[in-house]
Every structure is written in structure tokens, then in C-alpha cells.
C-alpha positions in Angstrom: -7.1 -8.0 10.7 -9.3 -6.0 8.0 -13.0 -6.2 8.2 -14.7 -3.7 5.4 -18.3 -3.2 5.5 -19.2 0.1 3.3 -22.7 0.9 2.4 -22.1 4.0 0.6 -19.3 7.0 0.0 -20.5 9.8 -2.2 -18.7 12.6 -3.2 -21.5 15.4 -3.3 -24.0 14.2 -4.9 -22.0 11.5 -7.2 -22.4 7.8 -5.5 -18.3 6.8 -5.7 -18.9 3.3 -3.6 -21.8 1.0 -3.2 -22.2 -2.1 -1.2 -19.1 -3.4 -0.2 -18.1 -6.2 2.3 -15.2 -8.2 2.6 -12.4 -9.4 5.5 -8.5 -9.9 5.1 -6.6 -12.1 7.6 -3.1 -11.6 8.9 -0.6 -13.4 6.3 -3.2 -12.5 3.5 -2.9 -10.6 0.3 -5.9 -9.1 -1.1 -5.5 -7.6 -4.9 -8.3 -4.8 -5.6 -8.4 -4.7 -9.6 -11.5 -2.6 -11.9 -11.2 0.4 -14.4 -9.6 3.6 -14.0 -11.9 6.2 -11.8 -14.4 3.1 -10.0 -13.0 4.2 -7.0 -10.4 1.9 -6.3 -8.0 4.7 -4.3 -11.2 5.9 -2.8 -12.0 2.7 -1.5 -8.2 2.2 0.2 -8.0 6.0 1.1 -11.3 4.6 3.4 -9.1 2.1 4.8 -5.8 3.8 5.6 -8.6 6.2 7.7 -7.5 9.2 5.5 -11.2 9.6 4.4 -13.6 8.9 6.7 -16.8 10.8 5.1 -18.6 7.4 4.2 -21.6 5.4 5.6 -20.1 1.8 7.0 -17.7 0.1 9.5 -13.7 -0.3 9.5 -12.2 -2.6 11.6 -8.5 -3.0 11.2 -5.5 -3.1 13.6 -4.0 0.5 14.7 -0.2 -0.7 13.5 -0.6 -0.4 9.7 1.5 1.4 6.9 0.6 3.0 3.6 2.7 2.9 0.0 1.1 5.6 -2.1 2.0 5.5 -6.3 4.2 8.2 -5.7 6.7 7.8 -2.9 5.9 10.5 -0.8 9.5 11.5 1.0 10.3 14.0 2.6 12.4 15.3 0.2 14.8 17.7 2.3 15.7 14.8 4.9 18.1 12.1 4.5 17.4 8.4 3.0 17.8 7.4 7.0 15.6 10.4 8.6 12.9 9.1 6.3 12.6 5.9 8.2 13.9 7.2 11.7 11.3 10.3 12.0 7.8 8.2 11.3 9.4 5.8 14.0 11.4 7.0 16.8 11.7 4.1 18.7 14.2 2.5 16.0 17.8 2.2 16.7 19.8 3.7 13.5 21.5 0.5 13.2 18.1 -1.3 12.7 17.2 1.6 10.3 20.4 0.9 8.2 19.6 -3.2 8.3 16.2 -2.0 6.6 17.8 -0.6 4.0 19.9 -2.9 3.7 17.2 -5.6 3.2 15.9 -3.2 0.3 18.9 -3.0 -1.5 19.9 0.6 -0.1 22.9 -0.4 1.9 25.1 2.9 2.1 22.8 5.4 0.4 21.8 6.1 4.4 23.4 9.9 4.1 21.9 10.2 0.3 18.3 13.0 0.1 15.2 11.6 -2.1 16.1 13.4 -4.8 19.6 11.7 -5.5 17.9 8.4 -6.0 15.6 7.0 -8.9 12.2 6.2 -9.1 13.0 2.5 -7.9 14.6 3.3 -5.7 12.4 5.7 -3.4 9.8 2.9 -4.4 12.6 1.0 -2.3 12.4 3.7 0.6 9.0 3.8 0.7 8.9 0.0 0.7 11.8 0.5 3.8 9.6 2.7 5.6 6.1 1.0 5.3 7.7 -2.7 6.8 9.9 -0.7 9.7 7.5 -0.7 11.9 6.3 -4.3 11.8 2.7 -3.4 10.4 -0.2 -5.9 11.5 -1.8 -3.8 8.2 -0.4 -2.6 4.9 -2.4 -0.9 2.2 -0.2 -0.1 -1.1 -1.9 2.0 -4.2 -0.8 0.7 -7.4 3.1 0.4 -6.2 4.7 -0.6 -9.2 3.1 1.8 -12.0 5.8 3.5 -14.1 8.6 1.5 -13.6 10.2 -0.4 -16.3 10.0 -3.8 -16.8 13.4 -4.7 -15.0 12.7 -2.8 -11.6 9.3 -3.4 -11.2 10.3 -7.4 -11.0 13.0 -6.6 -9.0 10.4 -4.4 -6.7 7.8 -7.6 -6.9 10.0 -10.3 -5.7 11.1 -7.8 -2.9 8.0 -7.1 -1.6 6.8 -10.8 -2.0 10.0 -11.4 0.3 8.9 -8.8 2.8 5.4 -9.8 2.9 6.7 -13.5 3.2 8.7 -12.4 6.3 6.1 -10.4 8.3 3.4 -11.3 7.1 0.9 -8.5 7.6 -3.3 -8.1 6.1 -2.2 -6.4 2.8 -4.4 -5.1 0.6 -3.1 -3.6 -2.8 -4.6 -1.7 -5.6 -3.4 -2.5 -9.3 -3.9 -2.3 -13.0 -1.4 -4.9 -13.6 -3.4 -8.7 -13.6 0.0 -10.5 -13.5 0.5 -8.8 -10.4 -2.3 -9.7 -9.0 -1.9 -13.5 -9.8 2.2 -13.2 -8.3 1.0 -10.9 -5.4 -2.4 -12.1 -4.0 -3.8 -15.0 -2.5 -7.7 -13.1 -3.6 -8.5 -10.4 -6.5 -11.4 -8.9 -5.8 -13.1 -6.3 -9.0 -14.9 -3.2 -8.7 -17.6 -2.5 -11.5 -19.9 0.3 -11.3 -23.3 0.4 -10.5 -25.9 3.5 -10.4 -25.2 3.5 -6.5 -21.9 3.6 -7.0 -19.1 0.7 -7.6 -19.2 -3.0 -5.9 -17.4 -5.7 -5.9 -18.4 -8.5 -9.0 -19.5 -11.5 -7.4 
């Protein structure tokens, strides 16, 4: 579902990315792990086709869905606009059933702002798996949660991956989720041409 082949991404005359190669197949979880600044957002910001000012190929399915670190709601909608507007073709009862799934049952009439952190980490989670993604790319998901709802937030996206079983690829800090998450870790180190992956 994923095939990466980057030779280079630079960011004027600073080399960010070097050499990288690898493939992810539907069903699998890929964990992308290395120091703060090697260009681990860099690298997925490649792959969700945000930034596309690099030297190399990306193949990976059109139907794909991005979790960012921070949320990013629309803030003056509803908690049920924010999964109905990025896809019109759901019914609202479908819509509710997602949030449902993620814990959000009856918040549907509720604005971003009335909800904690975990719980727009539940939205967003909501909103990436509504539309069935063959692809899902997630930047550091669970940083600055406490201890309690990031494990709640682990085992439910462990159950949603589970279920549809999309090429994920996920950036973290966090070895231990990693381990729980991934079925690979690959690690960035850096290199004077800019980061690779250890082998």
C-alpha cells in the first residue's frame, strides 16, 4: 500500500533526508522512532503529500487519513460537522456510530473546545478511520496525554487498526509504543546527507 523511495529532501541548503527506502503492506504497522529534529515529521509530511519538494518516489493508495499531534478541528463546527464535512457521503447515523466506537456517544452537538485533550485525540481518531482509509499516517498521537488516556487512546486505536486494517505508519518518541503499536520500528540517525534509516 506504501512504497517510500527518497533520495534526498533539503531545506535550502540544509540536507533534512538522505537515502531512504522501505514498503508498508495493508494490515501493517510501521513505527518511525530517532531524536528530536532528524526529520521524522518531515519524512511523514512527504507521505501524506503535504510536502512534495523532495528528490524520490511515493506510491501509496489515494484513500488515506492523517492524525497530526495536535488535533486540528475545526474549532467553530460541531463534534458531528467535524466528521460529516471531510466526508459527505456519510449518513449522520454512521457518523454518530463512529463516535460512538470512540467513546463520544452523545457529545455529537458538543464544539472542540468543550472537550479535553483526549478527547479531540478521540475526534481526530473518529475522523481519520471514517472514511475507511487503505492509508493512515499519525505524528506522534499520544504526546502530552497523561498516563491514564494515552492507554485508553492505545488500546483504541489498536482496536481500530485491528478492525480495518489499513498501511499505518506512525511517528513516536515513546518505545513502548512502538513495541504495543507496530509490527516494524524503523530509526532515523543522521548522516552529513541528511538522516537514514539504521540498518
Amino acid at each position: 500500500m506504501i512504497s517510500v523511495s527518497i533520495r534526498s529532501k533539503v531545506y535550502g541548503d540544509k540536507p533534512v533526508l538522505g537515502q531512504i527506502d522501505f514498503d508498508v503492506a495493508r494490515g501493517e504497522t510501521l513505527a518511525l522512532v530517532g531524536p528530536s529534529g532528524i526529520g521524522k515529521s518531515t519524512l511523514l509530511r512527504i507521505l501524506a503529500g503535504i510536502d512534495q519538494k523532495f528528490d524520490g518516489t511515493i506510491k501509496s493508495s489515494v484513500s488515506q487519513a492523517i492524525v497530526f499531534q495536535e488535533p486540528t478541528l475545526l474549532l467553530w463546527r460541531s463534534v458531528l460537522d467535524n466528521l460529516l464535512i471531510p466526508h459527505p457521503d456519510l449518513s449522520v447515523e454512521d457518523a454518530r456510530a463512529s463516535l460512538e466506537r470512540v467513546g463520544l456517544a452523545g457529545k455529537d452537538t458538543l464544539f472542540p473546545g468543550q472537550l479535553s485533550l483526549g478527547q479531540q485525540r478521540r475526534l481526530s481518531l473518529a475522523r481519520a478511520f471514517a472514511g475507511a482509509p487503505d492509508v493512515l499516517i499519525m505524528d506522534e498521537p499520544f504526546v502530552s496525554l497523561d498516563q491514564k488516556t494515552a492507554e485508553s487512546m492505545l488500546r483504541l486505536t489498536e482496536s481500530l487498526i485491528a478492525t480495518h486494517k489499513p498501511a499505518t505508519v506512525f511517528v513516536t518518541h515513546d518505545a513502548r509504543e512502538a513495541e504495543r503499536l507496530a509490527d516494524r520500528v524503523l530509526t532515523l540517525e543522521a548522516s552529513p546527507s541528511g538522516a537514514q534509516l539504521l540498518q
